[in-house]
N, C-alpha and C positions, 0 to 999 in steps of 0.2 A: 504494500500500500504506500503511495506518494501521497502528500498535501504540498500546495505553497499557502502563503498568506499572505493579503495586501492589505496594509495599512491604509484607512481614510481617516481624513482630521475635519471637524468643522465648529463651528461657533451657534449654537444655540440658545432660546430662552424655553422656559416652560411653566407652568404650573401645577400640580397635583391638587384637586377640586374637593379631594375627600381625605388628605394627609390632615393630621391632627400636630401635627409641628410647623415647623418652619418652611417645609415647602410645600406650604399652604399658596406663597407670598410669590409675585413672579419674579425669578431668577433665571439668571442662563449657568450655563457650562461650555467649556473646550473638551469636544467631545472629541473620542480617538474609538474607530470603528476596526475589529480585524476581521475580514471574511476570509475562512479559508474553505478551499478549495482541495476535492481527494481526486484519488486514479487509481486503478486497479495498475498502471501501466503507463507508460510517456507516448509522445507523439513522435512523429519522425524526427524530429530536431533535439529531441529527450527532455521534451517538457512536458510536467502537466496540465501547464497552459501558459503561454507566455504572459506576462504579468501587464503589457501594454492593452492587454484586451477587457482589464479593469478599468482604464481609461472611462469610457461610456456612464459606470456605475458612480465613481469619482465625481463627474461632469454634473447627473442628476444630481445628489448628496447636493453640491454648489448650488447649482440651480432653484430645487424646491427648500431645503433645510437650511442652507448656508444663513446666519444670519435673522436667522424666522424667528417668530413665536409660535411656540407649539403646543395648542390646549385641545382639552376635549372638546369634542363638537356639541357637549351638553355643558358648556362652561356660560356662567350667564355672562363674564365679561368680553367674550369672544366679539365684539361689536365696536373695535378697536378702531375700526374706521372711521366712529363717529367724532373721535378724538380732532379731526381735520385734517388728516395726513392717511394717504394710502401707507399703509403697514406689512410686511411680511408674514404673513399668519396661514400656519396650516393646521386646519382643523382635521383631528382623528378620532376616530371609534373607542373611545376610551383612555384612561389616562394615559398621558407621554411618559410614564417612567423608565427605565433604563430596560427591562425585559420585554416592553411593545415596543420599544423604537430598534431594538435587537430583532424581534420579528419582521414588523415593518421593512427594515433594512434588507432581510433575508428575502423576503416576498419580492421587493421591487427588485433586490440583485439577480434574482429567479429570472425575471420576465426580461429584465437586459442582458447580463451575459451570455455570450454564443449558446446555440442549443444543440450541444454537443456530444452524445452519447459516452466519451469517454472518460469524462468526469462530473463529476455535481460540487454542490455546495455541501460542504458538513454543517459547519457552523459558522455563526456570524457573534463576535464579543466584542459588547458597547461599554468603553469605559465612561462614568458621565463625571469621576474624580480622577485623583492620580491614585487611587487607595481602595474604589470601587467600581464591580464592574458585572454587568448579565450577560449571558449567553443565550441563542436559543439554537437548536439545529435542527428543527423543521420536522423532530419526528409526530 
């Protein structure tokens, strides 16, 4: 069995709607994402996948996350536009803790990275501190 693993980094905020502490309140993180990747086997060049082809999933992470607010779509403050200023906000199916946005992340690297028979995704690990961190691998 092969794996590689590519690092994604990005800047988020969030809030937790039902945490009974402090992140209750909205705050962000410097998030560090690892998805790795397995193989029964390498390809003709001896890779289990060249790691440029992470590219795509990187690009997205920027795109929709980079920099966002990220609340439940049942968050009553989710209305952030009405502050006067268009805002970065992406609303999700439950709260954005550290083990949905590990899922999350696993789902959408699903549907981008090549569809490849000779490898999958295992697991996807969202650190949201330097000291803390979830997993999910999609079983």
């Amino acid at each position: 069995m092969y794996s590689v693993t590519k690092e994604i980094k990005w800047e988020m905020g969030h809030r937790l709607t039902l945490h009974k502490g402090k992140c209750f309140n909205l705050h962000g993180h410097s998030y560090r994402a690892f998805i790795t990747i397995e193989s029964n086997g390498l390809d003709d060049n001896g890779m289990v996948m060249d790691f440029y082809k992470f590219g795509p999933v990187k690009d997205w992470v920027d795109l929709v996350w980079d920099h966002a607010m990220m609340l439940n779509e049942a968050d009553p403050i989710y209305n952030l536009h009405q502050l006067g200023r268009d805002y970065k906000l992406v609303l999700v199916p439950g709260e954005p803790t550290a083990e949905n946005i590990a899922r999350w992340l696993f789902e959408a690297a699903a549907k981008i990275l090549p569809d490849e028979i000779t490898f999958w995704i295992s697991h996807v690990t969202v650190w949201e501190t330097a000291t803390s961190n979830a997993t999910y691998n999609g079983i």
